[in-house]
C-alpha positions as CSV (number, residue, x, y, z in Angstrom):
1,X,0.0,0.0,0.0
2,X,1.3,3.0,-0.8
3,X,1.3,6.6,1.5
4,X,-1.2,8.1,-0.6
5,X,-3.4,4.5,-0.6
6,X,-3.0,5.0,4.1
7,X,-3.5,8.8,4.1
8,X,-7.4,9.0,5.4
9,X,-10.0,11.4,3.8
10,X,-9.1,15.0,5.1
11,X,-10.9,18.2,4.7
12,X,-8.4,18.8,1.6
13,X,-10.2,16.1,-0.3
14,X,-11.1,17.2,-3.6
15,X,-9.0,20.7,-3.1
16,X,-7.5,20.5,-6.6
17,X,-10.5,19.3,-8.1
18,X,-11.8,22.9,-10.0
19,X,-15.0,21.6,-10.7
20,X,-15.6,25.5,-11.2
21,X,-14.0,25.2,-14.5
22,X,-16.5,25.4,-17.2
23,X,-15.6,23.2,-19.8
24,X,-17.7,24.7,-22.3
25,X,-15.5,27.7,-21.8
26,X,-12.2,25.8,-20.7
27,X,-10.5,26.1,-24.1
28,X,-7.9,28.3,-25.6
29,X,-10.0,29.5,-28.4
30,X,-13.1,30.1,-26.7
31,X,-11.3,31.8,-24.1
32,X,-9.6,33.9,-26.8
33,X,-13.2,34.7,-28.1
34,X,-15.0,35.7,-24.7
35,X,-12.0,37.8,-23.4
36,X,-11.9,39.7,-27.0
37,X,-16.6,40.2,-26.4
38,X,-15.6,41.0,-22.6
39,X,-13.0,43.7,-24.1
40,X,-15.6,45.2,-26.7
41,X,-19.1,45.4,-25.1
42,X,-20.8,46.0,-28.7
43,X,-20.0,43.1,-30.2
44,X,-17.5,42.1,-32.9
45,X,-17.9,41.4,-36.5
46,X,-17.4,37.9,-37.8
47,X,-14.1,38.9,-39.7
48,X,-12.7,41.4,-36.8
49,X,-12.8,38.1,-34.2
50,X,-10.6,35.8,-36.7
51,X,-8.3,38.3,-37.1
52,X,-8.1,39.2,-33.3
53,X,-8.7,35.4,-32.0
54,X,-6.3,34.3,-34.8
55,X,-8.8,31.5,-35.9
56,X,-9.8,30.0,-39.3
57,X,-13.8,30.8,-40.3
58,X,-14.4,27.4,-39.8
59,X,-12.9,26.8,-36.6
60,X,-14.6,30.1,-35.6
61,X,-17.6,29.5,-36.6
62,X,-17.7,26.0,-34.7
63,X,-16.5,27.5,-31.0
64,X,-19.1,30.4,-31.8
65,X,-22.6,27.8,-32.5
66,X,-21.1,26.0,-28.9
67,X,-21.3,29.1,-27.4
68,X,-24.1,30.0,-28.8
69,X,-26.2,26.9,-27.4
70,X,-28.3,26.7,-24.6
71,X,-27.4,23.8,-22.5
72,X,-28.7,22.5,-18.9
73,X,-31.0,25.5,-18.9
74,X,-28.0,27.5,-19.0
75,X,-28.3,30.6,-21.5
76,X,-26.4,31.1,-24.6
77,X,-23.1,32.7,-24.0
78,X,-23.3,34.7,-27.4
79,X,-25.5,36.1,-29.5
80,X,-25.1,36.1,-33.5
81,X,-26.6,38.5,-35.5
82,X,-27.1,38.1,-39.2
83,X,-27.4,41.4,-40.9
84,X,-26.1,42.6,-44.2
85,X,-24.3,45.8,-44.6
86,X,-24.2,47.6,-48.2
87,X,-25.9,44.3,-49.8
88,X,-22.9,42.1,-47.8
89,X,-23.8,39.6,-45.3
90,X,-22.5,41.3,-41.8
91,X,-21.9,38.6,-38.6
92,X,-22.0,40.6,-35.6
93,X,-21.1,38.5,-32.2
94,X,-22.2,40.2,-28.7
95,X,-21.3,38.5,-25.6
96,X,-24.7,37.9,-23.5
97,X,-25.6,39.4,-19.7
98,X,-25.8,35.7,-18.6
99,X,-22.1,35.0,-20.9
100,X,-20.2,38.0,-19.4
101,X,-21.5,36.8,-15.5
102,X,-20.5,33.1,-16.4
103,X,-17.1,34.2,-17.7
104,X,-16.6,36.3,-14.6
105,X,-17.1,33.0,-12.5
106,X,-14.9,30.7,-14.8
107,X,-12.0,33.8,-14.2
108,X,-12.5,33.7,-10.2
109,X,-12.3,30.2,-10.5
110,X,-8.9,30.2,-12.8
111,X,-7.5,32.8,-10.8
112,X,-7.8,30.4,-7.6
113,X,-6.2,27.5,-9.5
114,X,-3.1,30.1,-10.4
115,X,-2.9,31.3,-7.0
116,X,-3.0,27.3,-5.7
117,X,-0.5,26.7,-8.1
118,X,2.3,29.8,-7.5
119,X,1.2,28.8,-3.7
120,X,2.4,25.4,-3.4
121,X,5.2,26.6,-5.4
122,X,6.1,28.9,-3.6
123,X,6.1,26.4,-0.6
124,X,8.0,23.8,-1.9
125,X,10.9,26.1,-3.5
126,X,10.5,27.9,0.2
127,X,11.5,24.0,1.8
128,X,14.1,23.7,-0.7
129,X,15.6,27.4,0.1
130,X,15.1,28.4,-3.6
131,X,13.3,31.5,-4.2
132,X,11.7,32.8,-7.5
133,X,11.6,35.8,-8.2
134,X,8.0,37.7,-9.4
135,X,6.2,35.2,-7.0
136,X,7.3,36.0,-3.7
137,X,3.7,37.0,-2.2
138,X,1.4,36.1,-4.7
């Protein structure tokens, strides 16, 4: 049996779980697509979020319909707006009350798992007599 198998159930069980994190939202791109809504409170053209998020219109366009879902009787995260704009198609993408409040959680809850992680760090480079600079105090 090995320590971890003898060490009993503690109050820390489940401490580095982050069931907090959203999977819906826990992706590079989708984060990439939510922070650039966050940033612009209007909304952003189809075209202007490849070019900011760095995404193909495909790929786009497949992170935007997931966000776009309801899901659980959770609301969409985004809204898409089909328009056209001097007789071209315009895609404008605003990022919903209910998205902008569920992003703000996911955030808290990734900011915890950074703090947890320069923590323990910290601690164990602390026992070793290392220090790293630009963590001390985080």
């Amino acid at each position: 049996m090995t320590d971890r198998e003898k060490q009993p159930e503690s109050e820390d069980a489940g401490r580095f779980a982050y069931e907090g994190l959203d999977p819906v939202l826990h992706s590079k791109a989708r984060i990439g697509i939510l922070t650039a809504l966050a940033t612009h409170p209007d909304g952003l053209s189809f075209a202007d979020l490849t070019r900011l998020c760095s995404l193909t219109d495909g790929n786009l366009s497949r992170h935007l319909d997931t966000l776009a879902k309801t899901e659980d009787s959770k609301p969409a995260l985004v809204k898409i707006t089909k328009t056209f704009q001097n007789r071209r198609p315009l895609t404008t993408v605003v990022l919903t009350s209910s998205g902008r409040k569920r992003f703000r959680e996911y955030l808290a809850h990734l900011e915890q798992v950074l703090h947890d992680a320069a923590e323990e760090a910290d601690a164990t480079d602390t026992a070793k007599g290392k220090t790293r600079p630009g963590l001390a105090g985080a």
